[in-house]
SESETOR-864784 format. One record per atom (N, C-alpha, C, CB): x, y, z; residue in one letter. Coordinates in pm, whole numbers, plus 50000, padded with zeros to 5 digits. Glycine has a CB too. Layout:
<recs>
XYZA/...
</recs>
This chain:
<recs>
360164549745190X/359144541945260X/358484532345161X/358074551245327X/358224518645192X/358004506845129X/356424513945098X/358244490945229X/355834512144979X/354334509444932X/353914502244830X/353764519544904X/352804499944848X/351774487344788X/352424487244604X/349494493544806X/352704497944576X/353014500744457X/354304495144397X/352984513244454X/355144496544516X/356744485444485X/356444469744482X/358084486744635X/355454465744493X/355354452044520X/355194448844371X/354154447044628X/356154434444366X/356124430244187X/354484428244179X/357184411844128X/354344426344023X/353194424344009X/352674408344013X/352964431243897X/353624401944054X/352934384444097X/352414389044251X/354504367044110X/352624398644309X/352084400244439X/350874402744421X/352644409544519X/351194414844358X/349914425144336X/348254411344258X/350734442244163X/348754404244177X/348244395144153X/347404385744248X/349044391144104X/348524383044360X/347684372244460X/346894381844549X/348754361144565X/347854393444570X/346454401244658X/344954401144612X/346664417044663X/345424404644475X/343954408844442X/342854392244410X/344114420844272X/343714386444416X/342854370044395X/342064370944513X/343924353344401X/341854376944598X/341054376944663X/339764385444695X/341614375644722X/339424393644605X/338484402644571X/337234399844434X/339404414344544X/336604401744447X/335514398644345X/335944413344220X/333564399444439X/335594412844105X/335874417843988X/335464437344041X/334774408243849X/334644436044138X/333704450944161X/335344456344262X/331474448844290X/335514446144344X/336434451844466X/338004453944366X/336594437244631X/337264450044258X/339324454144207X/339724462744129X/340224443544127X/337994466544023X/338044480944043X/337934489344112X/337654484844005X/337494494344223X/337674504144292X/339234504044342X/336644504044395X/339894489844358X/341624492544375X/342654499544252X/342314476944397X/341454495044161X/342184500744013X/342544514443991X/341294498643893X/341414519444049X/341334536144042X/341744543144134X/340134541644033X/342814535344255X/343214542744350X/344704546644281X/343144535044496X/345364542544169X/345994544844117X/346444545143951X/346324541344182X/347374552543892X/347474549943782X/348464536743748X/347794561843730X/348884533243802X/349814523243840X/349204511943830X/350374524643964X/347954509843973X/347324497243949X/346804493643855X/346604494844011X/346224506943816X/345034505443660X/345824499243545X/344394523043585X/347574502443513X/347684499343413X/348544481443443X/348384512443337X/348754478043600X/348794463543610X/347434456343572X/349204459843753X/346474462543613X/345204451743655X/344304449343530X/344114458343786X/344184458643470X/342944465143361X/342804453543270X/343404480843260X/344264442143216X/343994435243132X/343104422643202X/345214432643063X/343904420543332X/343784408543418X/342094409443441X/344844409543575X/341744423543459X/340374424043476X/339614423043370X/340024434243534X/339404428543282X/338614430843157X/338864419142994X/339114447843123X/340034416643019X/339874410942884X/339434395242899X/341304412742798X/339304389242997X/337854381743015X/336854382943117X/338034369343023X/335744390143073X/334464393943201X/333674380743209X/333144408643154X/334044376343335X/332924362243361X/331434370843482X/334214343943489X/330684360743415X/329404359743515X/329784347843583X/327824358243444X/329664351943746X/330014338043797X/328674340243950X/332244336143849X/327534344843888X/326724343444021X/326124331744021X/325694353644046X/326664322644065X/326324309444178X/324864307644201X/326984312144339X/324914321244306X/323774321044355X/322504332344381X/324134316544446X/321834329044376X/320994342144320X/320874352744469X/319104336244251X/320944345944559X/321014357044722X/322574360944756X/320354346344896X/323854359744667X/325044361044694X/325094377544642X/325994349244623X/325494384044728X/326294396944707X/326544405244572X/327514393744747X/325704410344485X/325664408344376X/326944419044344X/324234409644320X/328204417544335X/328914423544227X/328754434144111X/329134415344178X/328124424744026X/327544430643914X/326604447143891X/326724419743885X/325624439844003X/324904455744009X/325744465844062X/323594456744103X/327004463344192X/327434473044220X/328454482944122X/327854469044320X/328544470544007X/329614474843926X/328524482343841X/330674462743852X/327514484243768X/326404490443712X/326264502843785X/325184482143715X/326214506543931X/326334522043957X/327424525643929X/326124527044083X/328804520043949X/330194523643935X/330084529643794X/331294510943951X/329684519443706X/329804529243514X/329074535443512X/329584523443361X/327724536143579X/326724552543557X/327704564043594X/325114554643686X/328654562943725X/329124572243802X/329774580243717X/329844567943906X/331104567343692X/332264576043625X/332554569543455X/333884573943737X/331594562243419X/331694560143292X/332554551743228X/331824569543248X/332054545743095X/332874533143045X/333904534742994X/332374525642961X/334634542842986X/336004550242899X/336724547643048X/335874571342820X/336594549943162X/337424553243255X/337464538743334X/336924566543337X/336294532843312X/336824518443402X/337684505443285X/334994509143485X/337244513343184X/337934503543072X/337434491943011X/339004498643116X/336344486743005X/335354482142916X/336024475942821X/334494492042863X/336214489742716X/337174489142622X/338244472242577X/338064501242685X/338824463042671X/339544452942690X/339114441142667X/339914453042789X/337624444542714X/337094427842713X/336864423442570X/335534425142800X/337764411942585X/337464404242443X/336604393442436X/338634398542386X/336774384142581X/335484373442589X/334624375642709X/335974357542600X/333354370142712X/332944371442807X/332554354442830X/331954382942805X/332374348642977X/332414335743021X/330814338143065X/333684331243141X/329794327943115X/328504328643139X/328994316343230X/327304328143014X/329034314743342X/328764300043439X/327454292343465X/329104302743580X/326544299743533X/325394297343571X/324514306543496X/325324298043707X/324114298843368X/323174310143293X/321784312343313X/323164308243160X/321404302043434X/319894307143501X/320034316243576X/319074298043581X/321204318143661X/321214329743760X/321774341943696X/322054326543888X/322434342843627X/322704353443531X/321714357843459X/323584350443447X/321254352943376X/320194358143257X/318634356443368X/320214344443071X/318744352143428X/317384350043503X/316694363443611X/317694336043601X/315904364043706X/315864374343751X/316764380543900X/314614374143752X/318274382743823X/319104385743892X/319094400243949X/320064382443831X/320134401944011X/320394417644046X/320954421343943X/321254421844166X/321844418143850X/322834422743786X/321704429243623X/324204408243769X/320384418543598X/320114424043530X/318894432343576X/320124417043439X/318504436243688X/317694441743700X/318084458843749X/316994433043773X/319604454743779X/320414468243828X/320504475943658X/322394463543918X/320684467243536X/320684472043368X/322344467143345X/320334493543332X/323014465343405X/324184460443371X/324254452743243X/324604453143472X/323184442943226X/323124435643080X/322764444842997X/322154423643060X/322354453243018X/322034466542903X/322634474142848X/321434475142928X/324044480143003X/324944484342997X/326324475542902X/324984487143125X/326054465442895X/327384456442840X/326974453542709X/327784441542924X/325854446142679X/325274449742516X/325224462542444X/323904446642503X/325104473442522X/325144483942436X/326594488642410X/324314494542488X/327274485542518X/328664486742462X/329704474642314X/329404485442617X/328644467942342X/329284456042233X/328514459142101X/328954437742285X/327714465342132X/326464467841973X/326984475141929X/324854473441967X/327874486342005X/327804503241945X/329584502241862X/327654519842129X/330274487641894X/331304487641897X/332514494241970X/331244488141820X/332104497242052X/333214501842166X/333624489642267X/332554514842265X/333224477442250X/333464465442271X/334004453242191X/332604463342307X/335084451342145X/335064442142031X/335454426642060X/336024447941928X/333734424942094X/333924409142163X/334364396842020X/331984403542252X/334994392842080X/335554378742024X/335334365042042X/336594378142045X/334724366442167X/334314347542194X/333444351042345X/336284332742233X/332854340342324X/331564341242435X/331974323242468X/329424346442346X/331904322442614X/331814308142653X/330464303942746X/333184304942736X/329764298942747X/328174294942792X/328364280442855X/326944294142646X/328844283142982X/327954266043064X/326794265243100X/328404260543204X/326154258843028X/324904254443115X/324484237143247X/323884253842977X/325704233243240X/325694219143315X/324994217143398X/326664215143370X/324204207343462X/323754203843593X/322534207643585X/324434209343707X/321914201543691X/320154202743649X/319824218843706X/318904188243758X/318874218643619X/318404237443626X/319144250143629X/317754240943744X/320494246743539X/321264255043518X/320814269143439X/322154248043465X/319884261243310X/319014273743257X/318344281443264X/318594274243211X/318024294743223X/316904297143285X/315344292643230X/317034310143300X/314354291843326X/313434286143343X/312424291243225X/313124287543476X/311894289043181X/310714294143094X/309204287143082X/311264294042956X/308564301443098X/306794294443095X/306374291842976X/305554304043148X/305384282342990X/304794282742854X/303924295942797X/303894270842851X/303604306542877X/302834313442838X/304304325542820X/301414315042939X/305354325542797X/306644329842739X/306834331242538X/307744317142810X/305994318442535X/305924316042376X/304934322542294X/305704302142347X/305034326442167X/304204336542141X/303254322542022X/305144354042066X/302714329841920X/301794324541813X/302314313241764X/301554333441702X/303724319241699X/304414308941621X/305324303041699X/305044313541502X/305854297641826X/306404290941851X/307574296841937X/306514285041756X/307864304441913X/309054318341896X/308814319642102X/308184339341747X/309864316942172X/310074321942282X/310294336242335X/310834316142306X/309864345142438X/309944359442415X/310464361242599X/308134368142345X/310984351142624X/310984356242727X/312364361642813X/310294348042779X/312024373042882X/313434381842928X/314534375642978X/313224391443033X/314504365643009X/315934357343047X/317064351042914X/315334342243138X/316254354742820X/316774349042702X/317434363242607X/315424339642622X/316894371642661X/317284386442620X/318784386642523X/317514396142778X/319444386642662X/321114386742650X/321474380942541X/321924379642758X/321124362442542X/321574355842448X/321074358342323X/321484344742475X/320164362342286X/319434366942156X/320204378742113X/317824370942175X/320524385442195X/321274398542126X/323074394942100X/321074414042253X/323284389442130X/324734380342111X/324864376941985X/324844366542189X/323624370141980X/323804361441848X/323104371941731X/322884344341860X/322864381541753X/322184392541632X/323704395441658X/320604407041659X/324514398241701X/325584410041726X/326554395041632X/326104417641951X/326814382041640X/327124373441584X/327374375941450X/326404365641607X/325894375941381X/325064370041271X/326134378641147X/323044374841280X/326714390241148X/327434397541119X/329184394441131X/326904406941184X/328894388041216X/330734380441199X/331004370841115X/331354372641327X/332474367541079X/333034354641089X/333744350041171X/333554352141014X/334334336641116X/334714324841250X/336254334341263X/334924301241192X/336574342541208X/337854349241223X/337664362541336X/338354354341064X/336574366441337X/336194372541439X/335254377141559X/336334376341410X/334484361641528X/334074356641672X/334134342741671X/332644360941720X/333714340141813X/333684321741787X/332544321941902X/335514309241831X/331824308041916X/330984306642051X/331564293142079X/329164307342042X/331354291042247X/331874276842329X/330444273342369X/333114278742484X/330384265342383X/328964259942432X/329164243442563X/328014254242245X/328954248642642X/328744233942741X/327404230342809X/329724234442869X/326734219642754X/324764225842800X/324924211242825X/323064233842651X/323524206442919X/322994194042963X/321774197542942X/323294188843100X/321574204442860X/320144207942785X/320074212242639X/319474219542855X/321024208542552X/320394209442396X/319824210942386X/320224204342316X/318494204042403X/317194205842336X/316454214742344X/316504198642353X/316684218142485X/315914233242511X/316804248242451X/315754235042704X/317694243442415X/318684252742343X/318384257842230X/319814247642319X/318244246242144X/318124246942024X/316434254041981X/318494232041977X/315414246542109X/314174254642076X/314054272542086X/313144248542175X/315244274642122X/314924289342243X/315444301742141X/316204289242433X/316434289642035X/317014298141924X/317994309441948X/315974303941858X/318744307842024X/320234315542083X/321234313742060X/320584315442189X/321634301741965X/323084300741944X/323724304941820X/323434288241960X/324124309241743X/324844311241607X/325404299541613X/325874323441583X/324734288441549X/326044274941544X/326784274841463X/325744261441528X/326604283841341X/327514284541223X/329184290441285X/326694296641098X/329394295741370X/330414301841436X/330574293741568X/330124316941456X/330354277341601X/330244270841740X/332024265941691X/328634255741775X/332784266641790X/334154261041754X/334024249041873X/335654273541769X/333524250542029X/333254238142112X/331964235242119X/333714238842244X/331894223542176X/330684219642219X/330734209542329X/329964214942112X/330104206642403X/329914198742489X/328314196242528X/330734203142588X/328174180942515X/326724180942529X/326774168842635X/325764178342377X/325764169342771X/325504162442854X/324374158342826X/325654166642954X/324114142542756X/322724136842730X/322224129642844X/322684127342611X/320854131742899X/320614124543019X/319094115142914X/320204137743194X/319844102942923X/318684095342774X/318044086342861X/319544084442611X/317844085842969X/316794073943047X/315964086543126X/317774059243182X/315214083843096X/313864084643197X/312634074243225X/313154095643152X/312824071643319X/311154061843391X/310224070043453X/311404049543531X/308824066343393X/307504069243488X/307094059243556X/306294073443422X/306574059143642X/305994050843715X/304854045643655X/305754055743827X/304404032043663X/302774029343567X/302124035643585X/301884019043574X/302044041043735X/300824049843714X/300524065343659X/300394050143827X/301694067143584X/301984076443482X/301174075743303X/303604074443479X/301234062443322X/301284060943191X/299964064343099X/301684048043176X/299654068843030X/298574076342930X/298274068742842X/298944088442861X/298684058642809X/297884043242736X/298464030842792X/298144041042556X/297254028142786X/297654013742880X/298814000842790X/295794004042913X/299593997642819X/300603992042807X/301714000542728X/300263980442758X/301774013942762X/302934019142685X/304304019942775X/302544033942631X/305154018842739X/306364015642788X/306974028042936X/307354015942636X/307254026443019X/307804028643097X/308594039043047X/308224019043146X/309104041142990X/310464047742965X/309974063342887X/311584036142849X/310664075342924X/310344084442806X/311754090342764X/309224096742846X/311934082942634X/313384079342546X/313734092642547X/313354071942376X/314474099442588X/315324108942580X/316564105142446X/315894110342735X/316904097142449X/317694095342363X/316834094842151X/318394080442441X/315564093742199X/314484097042053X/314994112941981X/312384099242119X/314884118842123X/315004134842093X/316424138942066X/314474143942220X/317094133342169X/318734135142120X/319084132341989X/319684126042194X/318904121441929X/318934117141776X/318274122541665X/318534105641764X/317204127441687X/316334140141640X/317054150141587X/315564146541746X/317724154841706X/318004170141706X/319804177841714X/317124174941851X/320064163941722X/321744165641705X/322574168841555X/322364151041753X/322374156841474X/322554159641374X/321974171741235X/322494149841369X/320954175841339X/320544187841293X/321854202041319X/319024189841379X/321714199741456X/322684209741474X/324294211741441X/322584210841583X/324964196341429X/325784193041374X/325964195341247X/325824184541396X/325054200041160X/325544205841005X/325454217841007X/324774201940878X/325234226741099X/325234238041117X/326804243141176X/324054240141199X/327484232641247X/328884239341291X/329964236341200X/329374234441432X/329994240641072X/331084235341013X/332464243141061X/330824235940861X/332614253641170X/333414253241198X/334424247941361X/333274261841148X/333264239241391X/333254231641538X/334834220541496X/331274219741573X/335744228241609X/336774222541636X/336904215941766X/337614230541615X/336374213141850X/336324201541967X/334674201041991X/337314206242132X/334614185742035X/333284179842058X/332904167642070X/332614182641983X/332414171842181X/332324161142342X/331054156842355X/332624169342504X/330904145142354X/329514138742436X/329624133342552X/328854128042371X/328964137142636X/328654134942804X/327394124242806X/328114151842895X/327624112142858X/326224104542887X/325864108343117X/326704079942825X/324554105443044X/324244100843196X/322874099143149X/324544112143341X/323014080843209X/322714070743187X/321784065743265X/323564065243179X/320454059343317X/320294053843434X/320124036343402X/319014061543508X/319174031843476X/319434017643456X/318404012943358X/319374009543590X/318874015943256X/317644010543092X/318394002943035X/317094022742951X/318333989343081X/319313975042999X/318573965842949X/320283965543093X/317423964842952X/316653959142845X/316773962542746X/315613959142850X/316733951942624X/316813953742511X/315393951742456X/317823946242462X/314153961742503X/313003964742404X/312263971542375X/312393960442396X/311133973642357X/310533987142284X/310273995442385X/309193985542198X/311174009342350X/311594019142452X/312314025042500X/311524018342512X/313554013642501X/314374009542544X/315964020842471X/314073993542515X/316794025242530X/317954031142463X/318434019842360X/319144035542572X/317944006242384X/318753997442264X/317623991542197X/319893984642319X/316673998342163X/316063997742065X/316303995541923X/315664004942076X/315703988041825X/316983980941704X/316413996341615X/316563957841590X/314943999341635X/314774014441525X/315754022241559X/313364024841538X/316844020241666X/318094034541679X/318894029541525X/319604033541873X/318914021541474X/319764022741344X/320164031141229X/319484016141293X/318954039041202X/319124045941092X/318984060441182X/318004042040962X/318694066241263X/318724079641301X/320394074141400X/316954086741401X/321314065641424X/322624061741462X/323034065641331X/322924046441515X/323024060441246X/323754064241100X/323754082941053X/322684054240962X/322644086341093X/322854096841020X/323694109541135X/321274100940953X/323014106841270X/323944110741352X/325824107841329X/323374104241471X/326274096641297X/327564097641252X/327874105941089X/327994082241255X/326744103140996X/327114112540866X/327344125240929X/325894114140744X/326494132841054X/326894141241078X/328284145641158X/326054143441106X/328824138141206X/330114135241243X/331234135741137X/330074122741299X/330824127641032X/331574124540987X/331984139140826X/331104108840976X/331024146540861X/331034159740767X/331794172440828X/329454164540739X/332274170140928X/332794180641086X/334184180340995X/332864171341310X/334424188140917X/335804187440847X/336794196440913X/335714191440695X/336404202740984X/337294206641107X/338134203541282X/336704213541118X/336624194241268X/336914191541419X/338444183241427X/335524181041490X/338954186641539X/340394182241571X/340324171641715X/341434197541602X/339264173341761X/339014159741961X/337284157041916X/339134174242231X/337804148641980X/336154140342001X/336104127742098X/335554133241842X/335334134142196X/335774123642342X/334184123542369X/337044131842508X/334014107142347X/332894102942424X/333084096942565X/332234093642348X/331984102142649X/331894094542737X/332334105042886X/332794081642692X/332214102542992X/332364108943101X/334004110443155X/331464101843192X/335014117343133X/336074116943177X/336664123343280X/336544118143105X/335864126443351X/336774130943514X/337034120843603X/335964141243619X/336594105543593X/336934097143693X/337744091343560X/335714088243794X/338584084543627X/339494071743579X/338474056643540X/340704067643730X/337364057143630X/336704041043639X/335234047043551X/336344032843851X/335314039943440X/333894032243377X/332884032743473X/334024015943339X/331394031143479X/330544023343514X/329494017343395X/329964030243616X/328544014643436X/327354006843338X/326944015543277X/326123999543395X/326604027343365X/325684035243306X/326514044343191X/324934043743421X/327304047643185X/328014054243073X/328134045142905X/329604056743143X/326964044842856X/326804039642719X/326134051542630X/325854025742721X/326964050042498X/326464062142394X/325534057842291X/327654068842313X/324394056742326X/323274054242227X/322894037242321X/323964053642015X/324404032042274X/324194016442201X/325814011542235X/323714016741987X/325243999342312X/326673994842337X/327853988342210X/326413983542443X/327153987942134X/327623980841983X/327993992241906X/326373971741892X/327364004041958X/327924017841834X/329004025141819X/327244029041835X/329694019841758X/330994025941736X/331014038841651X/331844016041673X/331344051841720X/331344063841639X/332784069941594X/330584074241717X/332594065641453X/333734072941367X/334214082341363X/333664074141278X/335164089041426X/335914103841374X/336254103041264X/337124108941436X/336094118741277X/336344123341122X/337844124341102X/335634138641083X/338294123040984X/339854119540929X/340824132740943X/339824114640752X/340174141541006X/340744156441089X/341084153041192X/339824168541121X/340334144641278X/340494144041469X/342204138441483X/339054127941568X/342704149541571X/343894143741651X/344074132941773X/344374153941700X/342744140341810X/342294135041946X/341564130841966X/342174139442023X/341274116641977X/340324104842023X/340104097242192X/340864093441929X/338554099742224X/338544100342357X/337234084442368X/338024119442420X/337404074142367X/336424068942423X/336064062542582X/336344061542343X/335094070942637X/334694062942776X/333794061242790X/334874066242886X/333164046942759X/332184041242774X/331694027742800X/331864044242708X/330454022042792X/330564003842836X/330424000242683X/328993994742961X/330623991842650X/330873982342486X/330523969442491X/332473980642428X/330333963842387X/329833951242389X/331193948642240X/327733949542363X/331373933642259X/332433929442166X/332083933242037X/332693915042169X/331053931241966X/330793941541846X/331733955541828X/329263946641865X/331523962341943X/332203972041944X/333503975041904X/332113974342027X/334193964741960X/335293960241989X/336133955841852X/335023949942085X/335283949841771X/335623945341629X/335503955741521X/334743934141590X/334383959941551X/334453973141452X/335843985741530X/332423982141456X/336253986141637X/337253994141686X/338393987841593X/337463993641853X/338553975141618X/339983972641580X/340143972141427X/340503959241643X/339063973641340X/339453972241191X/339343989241137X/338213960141097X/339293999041279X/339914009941227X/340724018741209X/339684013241228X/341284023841111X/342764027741087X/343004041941166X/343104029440912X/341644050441187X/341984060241282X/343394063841248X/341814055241427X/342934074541127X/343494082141002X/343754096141059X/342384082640866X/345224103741079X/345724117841147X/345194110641316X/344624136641072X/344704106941386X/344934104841475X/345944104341561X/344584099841467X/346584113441640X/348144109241754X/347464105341895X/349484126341796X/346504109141920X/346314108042074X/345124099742088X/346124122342154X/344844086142130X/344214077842135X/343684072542320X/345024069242044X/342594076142364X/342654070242465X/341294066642494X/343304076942554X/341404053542590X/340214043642621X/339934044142788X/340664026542568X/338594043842804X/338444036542970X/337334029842899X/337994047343144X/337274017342900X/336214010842837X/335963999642968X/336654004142670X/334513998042950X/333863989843064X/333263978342989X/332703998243154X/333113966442961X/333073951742878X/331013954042931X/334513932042980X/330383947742825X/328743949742844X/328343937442728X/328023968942796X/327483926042740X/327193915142669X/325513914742679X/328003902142728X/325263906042594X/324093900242597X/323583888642701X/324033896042479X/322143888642744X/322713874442801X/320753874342765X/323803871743015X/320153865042703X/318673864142609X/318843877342574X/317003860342688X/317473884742590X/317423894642521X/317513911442651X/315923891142421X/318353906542701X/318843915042846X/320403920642743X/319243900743044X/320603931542809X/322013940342819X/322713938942955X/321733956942799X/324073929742976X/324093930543075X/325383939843134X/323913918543104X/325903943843198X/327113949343211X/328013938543278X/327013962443289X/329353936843286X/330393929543362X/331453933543358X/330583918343339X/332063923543464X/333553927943512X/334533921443401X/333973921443681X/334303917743284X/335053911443206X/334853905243045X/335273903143283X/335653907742961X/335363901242841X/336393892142824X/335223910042729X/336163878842769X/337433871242672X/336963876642557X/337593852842660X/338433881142511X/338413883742368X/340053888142332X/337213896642331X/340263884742224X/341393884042123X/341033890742023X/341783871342078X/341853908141999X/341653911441851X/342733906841744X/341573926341842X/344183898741788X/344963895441686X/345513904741612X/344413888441616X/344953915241572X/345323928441476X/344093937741493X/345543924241298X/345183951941484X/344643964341491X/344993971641325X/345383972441633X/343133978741312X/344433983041216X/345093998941225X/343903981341052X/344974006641306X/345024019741351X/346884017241370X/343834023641509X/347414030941282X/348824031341271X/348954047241277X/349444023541134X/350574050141305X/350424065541315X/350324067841485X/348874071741222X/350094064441525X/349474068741693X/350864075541720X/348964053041832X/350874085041824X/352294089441908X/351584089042073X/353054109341851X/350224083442100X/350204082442230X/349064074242269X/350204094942288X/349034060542339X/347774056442338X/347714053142508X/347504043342222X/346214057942561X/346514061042632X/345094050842749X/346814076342602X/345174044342817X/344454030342806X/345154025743024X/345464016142606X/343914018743059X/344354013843189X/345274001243166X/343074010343281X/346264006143198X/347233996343136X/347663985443266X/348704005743067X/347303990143371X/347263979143557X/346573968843495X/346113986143738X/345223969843376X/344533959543339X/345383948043278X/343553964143254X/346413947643192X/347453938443153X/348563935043239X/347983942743046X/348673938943367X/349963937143464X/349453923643497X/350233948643607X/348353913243470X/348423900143510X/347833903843688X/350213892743479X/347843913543761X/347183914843872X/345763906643926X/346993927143862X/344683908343786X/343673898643834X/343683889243711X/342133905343873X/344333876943681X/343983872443557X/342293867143506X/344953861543549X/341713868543631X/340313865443576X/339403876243523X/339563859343678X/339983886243525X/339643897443532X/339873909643390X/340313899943651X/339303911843299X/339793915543194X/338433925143149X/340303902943102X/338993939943160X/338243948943038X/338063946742962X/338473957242992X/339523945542872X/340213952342740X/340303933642718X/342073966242755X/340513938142535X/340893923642489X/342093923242533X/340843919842340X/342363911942504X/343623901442632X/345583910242549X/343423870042564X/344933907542401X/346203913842330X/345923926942325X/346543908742185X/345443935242374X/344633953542270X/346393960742312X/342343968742411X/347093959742383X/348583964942397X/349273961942320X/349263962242495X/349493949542266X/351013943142200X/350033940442034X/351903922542313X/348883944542043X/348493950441864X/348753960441849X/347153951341802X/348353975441919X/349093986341912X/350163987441909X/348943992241972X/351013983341965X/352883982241980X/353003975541844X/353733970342134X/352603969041829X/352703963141682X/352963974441566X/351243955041646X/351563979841612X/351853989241469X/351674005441479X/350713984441345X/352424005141575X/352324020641627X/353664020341692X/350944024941744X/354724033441684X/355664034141788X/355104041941884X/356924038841750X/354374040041947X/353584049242034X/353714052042183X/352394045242023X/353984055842264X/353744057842421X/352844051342463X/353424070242468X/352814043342542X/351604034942608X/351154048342762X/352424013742679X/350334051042769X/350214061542874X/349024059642977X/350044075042803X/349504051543116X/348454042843189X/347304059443222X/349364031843374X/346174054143288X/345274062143317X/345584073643477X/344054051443322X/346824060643473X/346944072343605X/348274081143585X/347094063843776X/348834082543519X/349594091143424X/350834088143422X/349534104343447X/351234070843434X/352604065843413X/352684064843311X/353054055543461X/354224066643238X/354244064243097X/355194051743061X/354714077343023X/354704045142998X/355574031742963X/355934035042822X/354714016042975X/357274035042787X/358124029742651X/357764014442605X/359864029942684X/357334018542478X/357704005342378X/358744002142380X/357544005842247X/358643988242365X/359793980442389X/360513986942230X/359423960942413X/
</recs>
């Protein structure tokens, strides 16, 4: 007679894709069989994935399950990483930690009967974190408050490793509040991903001295506090900047293109440029194919140097021909994978303006070595000739001096001639 147990294990697999982590142990333990298909699939990465704070909590049910029959028998033991999605609803006042489950899983990682290896932390999207009062902070500055619990004990359980046997991922649209809250071991950060949101407007009738600028520069604090943290990851091997941008195109005091961004721009790249590990570095927003205005990093003129490690070079952003000149006189050294969505951005008095077009001729590149460059290449098919991103030659300078793959954005690949 046919049973659940003869079924290969790509079955057994999709069945269970449909159960939350709690419903697949209790399938686990209906056999010895399942337990020894499932146990890795389950445990050796434990994600927090509560969404939402009124959803069905999992977690706690899985917290009576290990009081019941204990952490030796559901297997604990496996997990090597753990994932964090939504770290306000997780660390915040969930079921999962109010059932002790976070108590239950730190004490298994403290006592070493857990031998975690990598922790991954999204924090993206607005109010992803959890929330904190000011009356949370103690004398000296020092945050105390229980949502931060978890992550504080991570990074004590850290502080004792090396990059050989742990690592941390980090994806936040809140740095800053990161860095105040004091949770990360950055000395052990191998990713990063940072979502800068650098425009903010008050309304005048906000304003707390009379003629002070409209704007509260987010991008002051970003520059502040980056390159701080950036000498702390010397072992950060990918790292990503995310803009989101709003409409701050004036060029004056306040302003994201403020000319004082010069010297805190410089030292932000020294810190870049000390990352003797990092291997990618992609500015700019890359899940759509199309540019807009608002995607500028600092400064439409700022061209940020990788370090002579990076394989992988990512720019998507708006530029101004400055940009453009300092791009092409660089040799973008170990570099193979090169790719652009660049959106053309000029002056016009003392305005930033964005457009549908630049004339420009770079004549020579000097970037050699490439094996893939990877660029909207429909922009050179002559389709709109009035119409131009990219400088008019930026293809047949690369072909020049690269045998490289031309690789359009929408994932055709064209041979060099």
């Amino acid at each position: 007679m046919a049973t659940l147990s003869l079924l290969p294990v790509e079955l057994i697999y999709c069945v269970t894709s449909y159960l939350d982590e709690c419903e697949i142990v209790y399938f686990m333990r209906t056999s010895k069989h399942f337990y020894s298909v499932l146990r890795r699939r389950v445990w050796s990465t434990f994600t927090f994935h509560e969404y939402w704070q009124d959803v069905s909590n999992y977690l706690a049910k899985l917290a009576d399950l290990t009081r019941e029959v204990g952490t030796d028998v559901l297997g604990y033991h496996h997990i090597k990483k753990i994932e964090v999605l939504t770290p306000r609803n997780s660390f915040g006042p969930s079921q999962s930690r109010k059932s002790g489950f976070h108590d239950i899983l730190l004490g298994l990682i403290e006592s070493g009967k857990i031998d975690l290896r990598e922790i991954y932390i999204r924090g993206n999207g607005i109010n992803r974190w959890p929330q904190i009062r000011y009356d949370e902070y103690d004398d000296t500055g020092k945050c105390n408050s229980p949502s931060l619990v978890f992550l504080r004990r991570i990074k004590e359980y850290a502080q004792s490793k090396s990059i050989r046997e742990f690592s941390m991922n980090i994806a936040t649209s809140n740095i800053l509040s990161l860095v105040e809250a004091d949770v990360v071991e950055f000395r052990l950060l191998t990713k990063l991903s940072v979502c800068m949101t650098l425009d903010f407007r008050r309304p005048p009738e906000y304003e707390t001295t009379p003629g002070q600028s409209a704007h509260i520069n987010q991008g002051d604090r970003y520059l502040a506090t980056l390159p701080g943290v950036l000498n702390q990851t010397a072992e950060l091997r990918e790292l990503r900047f995310r803009a989101n941008i709003g409409r701050c195109m004036e060029d004056g005091p306040g302003s994201i293109h403020d000319p004082k961004l010069a010297e805190p721009l410089e030292n932000l790249q020294t810190a870049i440029g000390n990352l003797k590990r990092l291997r990618v570095l992609k500015i700019g927003n890359d899940e759509s194919t199309d540019c807009t205005s608002e995607q500028i990093f600092f400064h439409p003129s700022f061209f940020m140097i990788p370090p002579e490690t990076c394989e992988v070079v990512e720019y998507y952003a708006t530029v101004s021909v400055a940009w453009w000149r300092k791009f092409a006189s660089h040799h973008f050294s170990g570099v193979k994978q090169l790719k652009l969505n660049i959106t053309p951005m000029g002056l016009e008095g003392r305005w930033w303006v964005g457009g549908d077009s630049v004339d420009l001729r770079l004549y020579s590149v000097a970037v050699a070595g490439l094996k893939e460059f990877v660029v909207d290449a429909r922009e050179f098919s002559g389709a709109d000739p009035d119409r131009h991103k990219y400088p008019r030659d930026l293809i047949d300078c690369v072909k020049r001096k690269n045998n490289c793959s031309i690789v359009e954005l929408t994932g055709t690949v064209k041979r060099p001639r």
